[in-house]
VOFI-28349 format. One record per residue: x, y, z of N, C-alpha, C, CB in turn; residue number from 1. Coordinates in steps of 0.2 Angstrom, whole numbers, plus 5000, padded with zeros to 4 digits. Atoms other than C-alpha are relative to their C-alpha. Glycine has a CB too. Layout:
BEGIN
R   n_c1   n_c2   n_c3   ca_c1   ca_c2   ca_c3   c_c1   c_c2   c_c3   cb_c1   cb_c2   cb_c3   resi
R      X      Y      Z       X       Y       Z      X      Y      Z       X       Y       Z    NUM
...
//
This chain:
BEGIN
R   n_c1   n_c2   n_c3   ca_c1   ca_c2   ca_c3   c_c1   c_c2   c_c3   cb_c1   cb_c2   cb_c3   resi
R   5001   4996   5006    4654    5096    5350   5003   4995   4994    5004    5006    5000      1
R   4998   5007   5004    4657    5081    5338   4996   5002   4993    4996    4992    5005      2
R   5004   4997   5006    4643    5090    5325   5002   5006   4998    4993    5001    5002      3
R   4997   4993   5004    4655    5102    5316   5002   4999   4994    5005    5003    5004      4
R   4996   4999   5010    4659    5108    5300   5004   5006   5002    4993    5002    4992      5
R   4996   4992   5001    4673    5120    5295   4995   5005   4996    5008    5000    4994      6
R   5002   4992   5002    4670    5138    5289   5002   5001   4993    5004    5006    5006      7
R   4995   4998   5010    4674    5145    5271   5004   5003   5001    4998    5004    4992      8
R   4994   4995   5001    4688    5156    5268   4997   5005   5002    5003    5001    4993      9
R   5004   4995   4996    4676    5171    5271   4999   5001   5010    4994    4998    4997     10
R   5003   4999   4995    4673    5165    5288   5007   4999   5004    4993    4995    5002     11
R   4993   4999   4993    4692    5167    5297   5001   5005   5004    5006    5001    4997     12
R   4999   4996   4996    4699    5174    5309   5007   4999   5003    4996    5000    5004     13
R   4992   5001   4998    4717    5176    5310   5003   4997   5007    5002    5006    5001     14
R   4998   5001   4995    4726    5167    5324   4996   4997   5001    5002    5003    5004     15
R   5008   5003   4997    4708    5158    5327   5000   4995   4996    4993    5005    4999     16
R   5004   5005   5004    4701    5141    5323   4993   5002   5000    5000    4993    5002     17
R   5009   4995   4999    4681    5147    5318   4998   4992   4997    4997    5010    4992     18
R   5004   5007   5004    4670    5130    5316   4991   5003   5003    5003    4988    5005     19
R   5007   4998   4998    4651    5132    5317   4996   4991   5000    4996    5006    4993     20
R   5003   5006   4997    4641    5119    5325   4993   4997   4995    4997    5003    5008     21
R   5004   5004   5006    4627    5107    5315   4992   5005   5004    5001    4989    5000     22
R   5009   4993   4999    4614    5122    5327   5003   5005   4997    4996    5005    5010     23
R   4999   4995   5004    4622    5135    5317   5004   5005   5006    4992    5003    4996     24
R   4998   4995   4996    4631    5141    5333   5009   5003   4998    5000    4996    5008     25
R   4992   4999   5000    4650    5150    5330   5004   4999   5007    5001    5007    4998     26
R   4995   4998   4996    4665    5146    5338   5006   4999   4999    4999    4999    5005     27
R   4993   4998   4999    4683    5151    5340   5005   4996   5004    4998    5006    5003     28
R   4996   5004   4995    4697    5142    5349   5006   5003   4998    4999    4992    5000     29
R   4991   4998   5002    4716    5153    5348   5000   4993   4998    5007    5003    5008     30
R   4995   5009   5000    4728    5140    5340   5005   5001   5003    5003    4995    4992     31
R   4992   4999   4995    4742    5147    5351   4997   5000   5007    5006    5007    4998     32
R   5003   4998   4993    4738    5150    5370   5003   5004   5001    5000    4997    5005     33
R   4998   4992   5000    4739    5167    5375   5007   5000   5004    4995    5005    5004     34
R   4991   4998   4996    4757    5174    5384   4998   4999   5006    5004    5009    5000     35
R   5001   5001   4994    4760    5168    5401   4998   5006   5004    5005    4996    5003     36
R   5003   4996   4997    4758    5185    5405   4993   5003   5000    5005    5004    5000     37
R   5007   4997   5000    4741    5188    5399   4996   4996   5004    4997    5000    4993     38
R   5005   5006   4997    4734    5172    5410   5003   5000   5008    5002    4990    4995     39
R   4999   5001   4993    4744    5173    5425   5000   5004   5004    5005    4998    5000     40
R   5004   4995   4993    4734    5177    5442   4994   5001   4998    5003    5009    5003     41
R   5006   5000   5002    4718    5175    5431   4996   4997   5005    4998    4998    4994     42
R   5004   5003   4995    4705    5169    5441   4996   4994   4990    4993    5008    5005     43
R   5003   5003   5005    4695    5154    5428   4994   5005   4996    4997    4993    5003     44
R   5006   4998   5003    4680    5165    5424   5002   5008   4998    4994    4999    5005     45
R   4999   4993   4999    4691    5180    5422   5003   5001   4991    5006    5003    5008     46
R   4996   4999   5005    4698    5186    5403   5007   5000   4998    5000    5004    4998     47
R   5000   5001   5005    4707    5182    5391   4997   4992   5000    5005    5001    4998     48
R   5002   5006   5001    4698    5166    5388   5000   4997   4993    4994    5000    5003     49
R   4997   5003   5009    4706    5154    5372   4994   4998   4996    5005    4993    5000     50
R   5005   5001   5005    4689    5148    5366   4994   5003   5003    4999    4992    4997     51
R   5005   4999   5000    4674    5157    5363   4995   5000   4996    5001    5004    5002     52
R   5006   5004   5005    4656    5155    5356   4996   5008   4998    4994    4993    5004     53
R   5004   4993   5001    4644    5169    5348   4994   4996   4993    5006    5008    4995     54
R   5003   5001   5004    4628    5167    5338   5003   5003   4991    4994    5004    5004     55
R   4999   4998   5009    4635    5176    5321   5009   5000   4999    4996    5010    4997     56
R   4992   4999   5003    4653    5177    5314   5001   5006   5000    5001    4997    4994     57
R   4998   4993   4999    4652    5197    5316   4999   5000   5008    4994    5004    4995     58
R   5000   4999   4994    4649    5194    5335   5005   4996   5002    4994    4998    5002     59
R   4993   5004   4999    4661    5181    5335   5007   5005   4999    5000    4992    4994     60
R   4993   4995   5004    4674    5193    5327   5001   5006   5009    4997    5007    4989     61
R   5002   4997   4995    4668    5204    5342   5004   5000   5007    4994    4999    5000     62
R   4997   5004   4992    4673    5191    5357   5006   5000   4997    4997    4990    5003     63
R   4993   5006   5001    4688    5184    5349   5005   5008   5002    5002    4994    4988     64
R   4996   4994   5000    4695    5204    5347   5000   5005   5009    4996    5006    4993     65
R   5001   4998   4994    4687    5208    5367   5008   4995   5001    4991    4997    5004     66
R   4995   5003   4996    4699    5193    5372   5009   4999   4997    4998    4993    5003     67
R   4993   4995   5002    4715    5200    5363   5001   5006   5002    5001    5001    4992     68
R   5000   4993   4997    4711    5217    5369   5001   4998   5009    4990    5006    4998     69
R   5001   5001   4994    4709    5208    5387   5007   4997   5003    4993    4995    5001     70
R   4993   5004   5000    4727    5198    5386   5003   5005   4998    5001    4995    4995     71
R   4994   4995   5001    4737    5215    5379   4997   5004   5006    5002    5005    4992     72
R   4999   4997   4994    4730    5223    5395   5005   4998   5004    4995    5000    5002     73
R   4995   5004   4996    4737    5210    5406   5008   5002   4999    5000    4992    4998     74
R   4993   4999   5003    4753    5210    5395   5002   5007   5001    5001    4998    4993     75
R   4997   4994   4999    4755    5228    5398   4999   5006   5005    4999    5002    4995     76
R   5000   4998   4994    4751    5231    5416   5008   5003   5003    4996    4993    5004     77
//
């Protein structure tokens, strides 16, 4: 991913880095990594997952809030 530009002020996401790709793809990357308790005993393919991608920045907002909702599960098993 070497073909990126930042986002405008408009296009944040709290706690999130948002860069959109030079195909117009969105994506996300936490800048912290989630609590050991939201990750630990995950399987790789399982949630909370720290960077994710979406066609629009309203879909993006979508994933990024699935794997915060997916990490205070864990944390509050």
């Amino acid at each position: 991913m070497d073909d990126v530009r930042p986002t405008s002020a408009g296009q944040t996401i709290p706690g999130w880095r948002v860069i959109v790709s030079d195909a117009g793809r969105y994506w996300a990357s936490r800048r912290e990594p989630f609590p050991d308790d939201a990750t630990q005993g995950a399987a790789l393919n399982v949630p909370p997952f720290r960077t994710v991608d979406a066609d629009t920045l309203d879909e993006l907002r979508a994933e990024v809030e699935r794997q915060e909702t997916a990490a205070a599960g864990r944390v509050n098993r």
